[in-house]
C-alpha positions in Angstrom: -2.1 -17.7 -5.8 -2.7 -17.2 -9.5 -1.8 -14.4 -11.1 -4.2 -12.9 -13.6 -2.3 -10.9 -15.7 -3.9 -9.1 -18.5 -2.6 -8.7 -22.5 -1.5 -5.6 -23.4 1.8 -3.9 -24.7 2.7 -2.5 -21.1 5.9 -0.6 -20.9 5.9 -0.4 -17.1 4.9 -1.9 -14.1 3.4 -0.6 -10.5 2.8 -2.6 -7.3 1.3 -1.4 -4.0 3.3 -2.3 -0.9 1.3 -3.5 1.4 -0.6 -6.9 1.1 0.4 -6.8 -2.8 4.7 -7.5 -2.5 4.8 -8.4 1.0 2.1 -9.7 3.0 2.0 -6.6 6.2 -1.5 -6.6 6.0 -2.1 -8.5 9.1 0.8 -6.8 11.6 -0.8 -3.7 10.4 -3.9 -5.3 11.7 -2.4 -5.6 14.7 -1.1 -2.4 15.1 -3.9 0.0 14.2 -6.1 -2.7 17.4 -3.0 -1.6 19.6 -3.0 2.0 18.5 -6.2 2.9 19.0 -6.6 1.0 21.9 -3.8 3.2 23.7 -5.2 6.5 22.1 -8.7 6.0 23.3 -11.0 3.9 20.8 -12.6 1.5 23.6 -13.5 -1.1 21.8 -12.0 -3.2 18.9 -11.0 -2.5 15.7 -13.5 -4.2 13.2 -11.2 -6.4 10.3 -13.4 -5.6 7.6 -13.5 -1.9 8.3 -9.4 -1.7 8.8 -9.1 -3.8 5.2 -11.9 -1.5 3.5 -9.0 1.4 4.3 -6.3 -0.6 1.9 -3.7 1.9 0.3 -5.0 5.3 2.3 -3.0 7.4 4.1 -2.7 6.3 7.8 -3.3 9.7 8.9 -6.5 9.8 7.1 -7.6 6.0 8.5 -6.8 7.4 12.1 -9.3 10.4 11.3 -11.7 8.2 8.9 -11.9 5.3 12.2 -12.3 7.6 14.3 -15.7 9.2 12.8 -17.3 5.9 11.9 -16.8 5.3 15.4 -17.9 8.8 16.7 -14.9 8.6 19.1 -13.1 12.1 19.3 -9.0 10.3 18.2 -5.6 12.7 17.9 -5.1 11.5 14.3 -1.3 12.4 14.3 -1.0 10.3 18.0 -2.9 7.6 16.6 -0.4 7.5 13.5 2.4 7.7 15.6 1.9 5.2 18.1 0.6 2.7 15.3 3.6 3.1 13.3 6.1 2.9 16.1 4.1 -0.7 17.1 3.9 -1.6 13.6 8.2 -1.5 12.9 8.5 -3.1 15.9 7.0 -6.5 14.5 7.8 -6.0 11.0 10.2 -8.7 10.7 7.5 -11.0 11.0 6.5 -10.2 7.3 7.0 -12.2 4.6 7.2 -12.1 0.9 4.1 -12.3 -1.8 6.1 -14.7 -3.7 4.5 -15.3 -7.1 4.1 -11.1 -7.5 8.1 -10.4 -6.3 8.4 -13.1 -8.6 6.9 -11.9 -11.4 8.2 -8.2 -10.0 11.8 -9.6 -10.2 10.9 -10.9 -13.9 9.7 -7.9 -15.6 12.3 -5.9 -14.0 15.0 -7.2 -16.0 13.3 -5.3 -19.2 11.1 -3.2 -18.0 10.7 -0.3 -15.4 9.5 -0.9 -12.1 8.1 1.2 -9.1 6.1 1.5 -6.0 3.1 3.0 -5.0 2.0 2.7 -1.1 0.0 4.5 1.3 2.3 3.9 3.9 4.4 7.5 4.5 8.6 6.5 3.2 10.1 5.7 6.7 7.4 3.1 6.7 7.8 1.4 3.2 11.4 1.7 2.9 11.5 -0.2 6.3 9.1 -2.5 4.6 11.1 -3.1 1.2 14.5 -3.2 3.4 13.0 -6.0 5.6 11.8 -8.0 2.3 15.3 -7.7 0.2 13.4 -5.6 -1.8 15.1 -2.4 -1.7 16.9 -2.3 -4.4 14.8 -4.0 -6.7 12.5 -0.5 -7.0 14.5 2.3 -7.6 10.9 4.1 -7.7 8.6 4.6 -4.4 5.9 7.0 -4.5 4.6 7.7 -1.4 1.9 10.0 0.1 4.3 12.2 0.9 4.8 12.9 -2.4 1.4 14.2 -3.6 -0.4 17.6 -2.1 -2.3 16.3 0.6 -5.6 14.5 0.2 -4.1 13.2 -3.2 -3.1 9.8 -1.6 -5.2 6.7 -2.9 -7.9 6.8 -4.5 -7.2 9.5 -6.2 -5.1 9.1 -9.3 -2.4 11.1 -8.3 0.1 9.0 -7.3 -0.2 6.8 -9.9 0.6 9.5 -12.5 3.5 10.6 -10.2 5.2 6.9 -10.6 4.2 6.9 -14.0 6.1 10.2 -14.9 9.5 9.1 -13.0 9.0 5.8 -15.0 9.0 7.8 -18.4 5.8 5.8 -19.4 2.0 7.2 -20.7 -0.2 6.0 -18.0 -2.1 4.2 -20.0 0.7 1.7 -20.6 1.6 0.7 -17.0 0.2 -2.3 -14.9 -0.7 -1.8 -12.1 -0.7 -4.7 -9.1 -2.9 -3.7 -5.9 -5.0 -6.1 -3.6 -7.6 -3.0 -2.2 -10.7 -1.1 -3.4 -9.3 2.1 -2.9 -5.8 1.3 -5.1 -7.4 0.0 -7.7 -9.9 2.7 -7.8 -6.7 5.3 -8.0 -4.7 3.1 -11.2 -7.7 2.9 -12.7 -8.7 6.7 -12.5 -5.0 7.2 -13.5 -6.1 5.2 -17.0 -4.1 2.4 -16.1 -4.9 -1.4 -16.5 -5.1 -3.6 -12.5 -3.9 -7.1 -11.5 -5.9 -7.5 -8.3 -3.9 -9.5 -5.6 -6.6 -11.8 -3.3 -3.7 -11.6 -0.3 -6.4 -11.2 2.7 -6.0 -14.2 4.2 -2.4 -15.6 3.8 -0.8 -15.4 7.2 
C-alpha cells in the first residue's frame, strides 16, 4: 500500500480507526451478518452496503440497515449483540502497517489523535489489541459529539482538532470511507484516503 500523502505545513495528524490503523473492517463484517441475523434481518448482509456505512455510528447503521431493508430491527439490540460478537474475535485484527508507521513517525513531532465511529469501549479495545494505545493520547469518539454529530458531519473532526491545539485547516486527516472523508473535509481539513477494502 502506498501512501499518498499531500504537501502542506500540517501541524497535526487524524486517523480513523477502523480499516485506516488496523484492518477490523472485515470481523466487523462478520459481526454486523451475525447481529442481524440473531435480531431478525433474514437474509444477508450485502458487503457493499455494510462498507458504504464506513465511520457512522453503529447505532445509526443498525437503524440505516434496517430501513433499506424495510425490516422493523431494535437498533440498540442490534448494536449490542454486534458489538459483543465483534470483541469476541478482535484479536484476529491486525495492523495497517505503512499508516501506524507513518502514525508512529509523525508522532515524535507532531500531535496525534483518533477519530472513529466505533463508541470508546469498542476502540479502546481496538487500539489495546493493536499496541496502539498509548501511541494516541487523543480518541474522539461519537460519544463525544451531541447525537447525530458522528461522521459525516464535521463535528468530530473539530472536536480532535481542538484537544490537539491545531486550526483545522492544518491537520491531515487519514480515513479509508466516504462518509470520513466527507466529515475532515467539511471540517476544512486536507484527506489521505486509505484503499484497505480488501487486505485480509
Amino acid at each position: 500500500m502506498k501512501l499518498d500523502i499531500p504537501n502542506g505545513d500540517f501541524a497535526g495528524y487524524l486517523f480513523d480507526l477502523d480499516g485506516t490503523l488496523v484492518d477490523t473492517m472485515p470481523l466487523h463484517f462478520v459481526a454486523w451478518k451475525e447481529a442481524l441475523w440473531k435480531c431478525g434481518l433474514g437474509r444477508d448482509l450485502d458487503e457493499d452496503l455494510f462498507y458504504s456505512f464506513g465511520g457512522v455510528p453503529t447505532l445509526l447503521v443498525a437503524q440505516r440497515i434496517g430501513e433499506h431493508y424495510g425490516v422493523k430491527l431494535d437498533a440498540a439490540q442490534v448494536e449490542s449483540v454486534k458489538e459483543k460478537i465483534y470483541l469476541n474475535r478482535l484479536r484476529e485484527a491486525k495492523p495497517i502497517l505503512p499508516v501506524v508507521e507513518f502514525a508512529r513517525r509523525v508522532a515524535k513531532t507532531h500531535p496525534v489523535g483518533i477519530v472513529t465511529g466505533g463508541m470508546p469501549e469498542v476502540a479502546h479495545a481496538a487500539l489495546e489489541s493493536s499496541g496502539l494505545e498509548a501511541l494516541f493520547p487523543i480518541v474522539v469518539t461519537p460519544a463525544d459529539v451531541p447525537p447525530g454529530r458522528g461522521k459525516p458531519a464535521p463535528d468530530m473532526f473539530l472536536l480532535a482538532a481542538r484537544r490537539m491545539g491545531v486550526e483545522p485547516g492544518r491537520c491531515l486527516v487519514f480515513e479509508d470511507a466516504g462518509p470520513g472523508i466527507a466529515g475532515a473535509r467539511a471540517a476544512g481539513m486536507q484527506v489521505v484516503r486509505v484503499a484497505s477494502r480488501g487486505l485480509m
